[in-house]
C-alpha positions as CSV (number, residue, x, y, z in Angstrom):
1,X,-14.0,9.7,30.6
2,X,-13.2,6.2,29.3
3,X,-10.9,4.1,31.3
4,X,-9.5,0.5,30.7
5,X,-7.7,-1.3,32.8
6,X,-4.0,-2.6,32.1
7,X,-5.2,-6.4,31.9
8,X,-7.0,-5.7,29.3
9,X,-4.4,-4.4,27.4
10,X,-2.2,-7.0,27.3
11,X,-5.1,-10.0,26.6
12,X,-7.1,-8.2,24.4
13,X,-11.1,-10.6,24.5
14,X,-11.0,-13.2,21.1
15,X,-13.2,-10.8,19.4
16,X,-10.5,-8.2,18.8
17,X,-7.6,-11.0,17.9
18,X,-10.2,-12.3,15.4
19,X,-10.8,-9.4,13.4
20,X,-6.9,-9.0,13.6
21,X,-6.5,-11.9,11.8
22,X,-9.1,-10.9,9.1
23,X,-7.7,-7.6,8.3
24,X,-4.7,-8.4,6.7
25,X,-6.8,-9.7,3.7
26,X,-7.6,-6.0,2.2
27,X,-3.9,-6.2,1.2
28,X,-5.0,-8.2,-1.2
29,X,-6.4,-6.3,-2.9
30,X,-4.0,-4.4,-5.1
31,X,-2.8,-8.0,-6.6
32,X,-6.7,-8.2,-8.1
33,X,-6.2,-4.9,-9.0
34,X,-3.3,-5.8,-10.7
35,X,-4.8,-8.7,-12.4
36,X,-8.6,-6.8,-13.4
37,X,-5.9,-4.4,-14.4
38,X,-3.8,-6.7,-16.7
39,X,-7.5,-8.5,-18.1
40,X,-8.8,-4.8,-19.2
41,X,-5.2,-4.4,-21.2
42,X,-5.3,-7.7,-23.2
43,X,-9.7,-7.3,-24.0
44,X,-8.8,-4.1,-25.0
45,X,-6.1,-5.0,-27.7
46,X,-7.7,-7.9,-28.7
47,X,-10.0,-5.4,-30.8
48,X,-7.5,-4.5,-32.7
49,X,-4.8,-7.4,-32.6
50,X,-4.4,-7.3,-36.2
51,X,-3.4,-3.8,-36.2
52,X,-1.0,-4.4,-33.8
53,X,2.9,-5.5,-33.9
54,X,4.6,-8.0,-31.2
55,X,6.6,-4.9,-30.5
56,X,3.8,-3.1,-30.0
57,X,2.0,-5.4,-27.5
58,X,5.4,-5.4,-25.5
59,X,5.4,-2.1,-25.0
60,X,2.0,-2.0,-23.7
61,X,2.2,-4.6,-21.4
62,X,5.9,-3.1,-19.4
63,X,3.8,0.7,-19.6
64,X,1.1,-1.6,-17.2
65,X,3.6,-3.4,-15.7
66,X,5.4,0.0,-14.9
67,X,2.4,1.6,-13.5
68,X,1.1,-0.8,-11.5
69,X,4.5,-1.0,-10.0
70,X,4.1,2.6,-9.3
71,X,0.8,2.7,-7.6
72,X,0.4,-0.5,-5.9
73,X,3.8,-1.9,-4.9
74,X,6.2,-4.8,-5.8
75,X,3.8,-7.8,-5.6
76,X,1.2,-6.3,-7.5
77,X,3.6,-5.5,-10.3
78,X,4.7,-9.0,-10.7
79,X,1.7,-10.2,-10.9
80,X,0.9,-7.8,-13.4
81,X,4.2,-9.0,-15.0
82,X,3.7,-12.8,-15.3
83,X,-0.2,-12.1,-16.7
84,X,1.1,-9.7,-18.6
85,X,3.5,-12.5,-20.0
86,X,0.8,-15.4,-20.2
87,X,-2.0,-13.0,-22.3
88,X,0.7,-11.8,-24.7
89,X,2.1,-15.1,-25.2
90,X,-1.8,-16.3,-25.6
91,X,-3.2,-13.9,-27.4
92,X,-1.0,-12.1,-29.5
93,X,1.9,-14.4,-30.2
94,X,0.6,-16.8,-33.5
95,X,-1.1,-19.5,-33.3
96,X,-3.1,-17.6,-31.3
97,X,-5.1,-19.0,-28.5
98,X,-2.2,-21.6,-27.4
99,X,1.0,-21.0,-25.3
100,X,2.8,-22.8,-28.6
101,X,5.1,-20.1,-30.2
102,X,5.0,-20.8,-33.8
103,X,8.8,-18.7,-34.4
104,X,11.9,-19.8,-32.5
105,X,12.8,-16.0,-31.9
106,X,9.1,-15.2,-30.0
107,X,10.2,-17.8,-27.4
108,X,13.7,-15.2,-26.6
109,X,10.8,-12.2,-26.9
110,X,8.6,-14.0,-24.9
111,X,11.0,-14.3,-21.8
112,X,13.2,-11.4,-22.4
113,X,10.1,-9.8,-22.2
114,X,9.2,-11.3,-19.2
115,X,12.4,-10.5,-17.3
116,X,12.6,-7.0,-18.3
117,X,8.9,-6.7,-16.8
118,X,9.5,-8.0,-13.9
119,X,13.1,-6.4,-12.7
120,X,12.3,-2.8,-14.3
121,X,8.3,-3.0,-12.0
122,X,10.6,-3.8,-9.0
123,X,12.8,-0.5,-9.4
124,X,10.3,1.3,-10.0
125,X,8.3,-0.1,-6.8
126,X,11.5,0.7,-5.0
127,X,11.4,4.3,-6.2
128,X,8.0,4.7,-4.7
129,X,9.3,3.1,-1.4
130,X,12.0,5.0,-1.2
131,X,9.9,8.1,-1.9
132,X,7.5,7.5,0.2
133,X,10.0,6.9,3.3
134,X,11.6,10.4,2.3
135,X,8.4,12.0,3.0
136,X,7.8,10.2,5.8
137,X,10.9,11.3,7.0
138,X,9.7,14.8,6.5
139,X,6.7,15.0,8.0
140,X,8.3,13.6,11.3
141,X,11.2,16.1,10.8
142,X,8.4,18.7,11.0
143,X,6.5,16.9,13.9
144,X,9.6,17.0,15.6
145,X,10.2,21.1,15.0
146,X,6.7,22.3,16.5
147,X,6.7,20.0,19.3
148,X,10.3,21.3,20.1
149,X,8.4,24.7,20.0
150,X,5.7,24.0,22.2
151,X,8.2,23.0,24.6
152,X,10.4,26.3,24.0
153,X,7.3,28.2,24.7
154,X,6.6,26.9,28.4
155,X,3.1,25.5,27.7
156,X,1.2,23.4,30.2
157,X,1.0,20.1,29.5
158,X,-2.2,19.9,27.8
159,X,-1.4,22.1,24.5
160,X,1.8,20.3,24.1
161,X,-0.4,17.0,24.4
162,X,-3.2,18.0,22.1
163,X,0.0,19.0,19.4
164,X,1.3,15.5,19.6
165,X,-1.7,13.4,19.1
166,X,-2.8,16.4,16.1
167,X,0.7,15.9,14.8
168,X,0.4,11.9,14.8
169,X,-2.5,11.6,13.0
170,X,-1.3,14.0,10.5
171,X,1.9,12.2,10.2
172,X,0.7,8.9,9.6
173,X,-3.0,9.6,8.5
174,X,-4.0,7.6,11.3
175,X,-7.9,8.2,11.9
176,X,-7.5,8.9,15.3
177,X,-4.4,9.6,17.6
178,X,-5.3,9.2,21.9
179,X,-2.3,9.6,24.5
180,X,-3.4,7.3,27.8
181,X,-2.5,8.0,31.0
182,X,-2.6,6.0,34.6
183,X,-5.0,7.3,36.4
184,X,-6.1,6.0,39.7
185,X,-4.9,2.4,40.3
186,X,-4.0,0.5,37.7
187,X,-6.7,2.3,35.3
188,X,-5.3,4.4,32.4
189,X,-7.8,7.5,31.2
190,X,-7.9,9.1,27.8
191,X,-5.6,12.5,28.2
192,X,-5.9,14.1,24.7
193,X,-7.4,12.6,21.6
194,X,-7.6,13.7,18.0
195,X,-9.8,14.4,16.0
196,X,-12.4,14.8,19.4
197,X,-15.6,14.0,16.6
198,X,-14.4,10.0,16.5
199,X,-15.6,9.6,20.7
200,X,-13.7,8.7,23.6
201,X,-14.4,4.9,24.1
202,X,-10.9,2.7,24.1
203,X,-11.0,0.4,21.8
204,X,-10.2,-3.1,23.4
C-alpha cells in the first residue's frame, strides 16, 4: 500500500512545481486553434473571392467567429474575431492586399463588423459556460443522491468510499479519484482509488 508522509504534501520536491508551471501552456491551444481555424476560412474564400460579396464574407467570418466561441471559449473567439477582421479587411475589401479601404462606407463595415464579432462570440461563449455549469450542477446533484443512499442503506465504510471516489471521477472526468487516510503516525495510506487499473503510487 503506498504511503506518503504529510511533509511531503505540503513541499511538494521542484520536480513536481516545475511541471506545474509548464502545464498551463496546453491552454493555449484553442487560441491556435482559433487562429489555423480563421487561416483555413480566408484560403478557402480566396478561391473564389470574385464570386463572393462583402456581405457574404461577413457572414462567413461571424458563423467562425460564432463557432469557435461555442467550442473553445471566450478568448479563442476573439481571436478568431480580430483575424477574422484583419483577413477580411486584407483580402476581400478592394484594393486588395492592403488594410487601405478604397470606400468610405467599408471602413463603418469594417468595424461594425468587428464589434458585432466580438460581443455576439462572447454571448455565445457565455451560453456554453453557463451550460456547462448547469450540468455540472447535475451531475453533483446526482453524486449527491447515491451517496445519500449508500448511507441510508447502513454500508460499511468501504462501499460508501469506493462510491465516492467512482462518483468523482465521473463527475469531473478526472483520470483517477484516491481518498487518503492517516495511517500510523503521521503517514497517510491510499483507502479507495478509482479506476484500480491507474496503480496505487501517490503522486508527489
Amino acid at each position: 500500500m503506498a504511503v506518503l508522509k504529510r511533509s511531503e504534501l505540503t513541499h511538494p520536491p521542484p520536480l513536481l512545481r516545475a511541471l506545474r508551471v509548464w502545464r498551463p501552456r496546453g491552454a493555449y491551444r484553442s487560441d491556435i486553434g482559433a487562429a489555423l481555424t480563421t487561416l483555413v476560412a480566408t484560403a478557402s474564400m480566396l478561391t473564389v473571392r470574385d464570386a463572393l460579396d462583402v456581405l457574404d464574407v461577413a457572414l462567413v467570418f461571424l458563423l467562425l467567429t460564432f463557432t469557435v466561441a461555442l467550442i473553445a471559449g471566450s478568448r479563442p473567439a476573439v481571436i478568431a474575431a480580430v483575424l477574422s477582421f484583419l483577413s477580411f479587411d486584407f483580402f476581400f475589401i478592394r484594393p486588395f492586399q492592403t488594410f487601405a479601404v478604397e470606400r468610405e462606407h467599408h471602413v463603418l463595415a469594417l468595424f461594425v463588423f468587428l464589434g458585432i464579432a466580438i460581443v455576439t462570440g462572447q454571448l455565445v461563449a457565455r451560453v456554453r459556460t453557463r451550460t456547462e455549469v448547469a450540468e455540472r450542477e447535475q451531475r453533483r446533484t446526482a453524486l449527491l443522491y447515491k451517496l445519500n443512499a449508500a448511507l441510508i442503506s447502513d454500508l460499511s465504510l468501504d462501499p460508501i468510499l469506493s462510491t465516492i471516489v467512482e462518483q468523482v471521477v465521473h463527475v469531473y472526468g478526472a483520470h483517477q479519484c484516491r481518498i487518503l487516510l492517516r495511517g500510523s503516525g503521521e503517514d497517510l495510506v491510499i483507502r479507495s482509488v478509482f479506476p484500480p487499473t491507474g496503480g496505487h503510487d501517490i503522486d508527489r
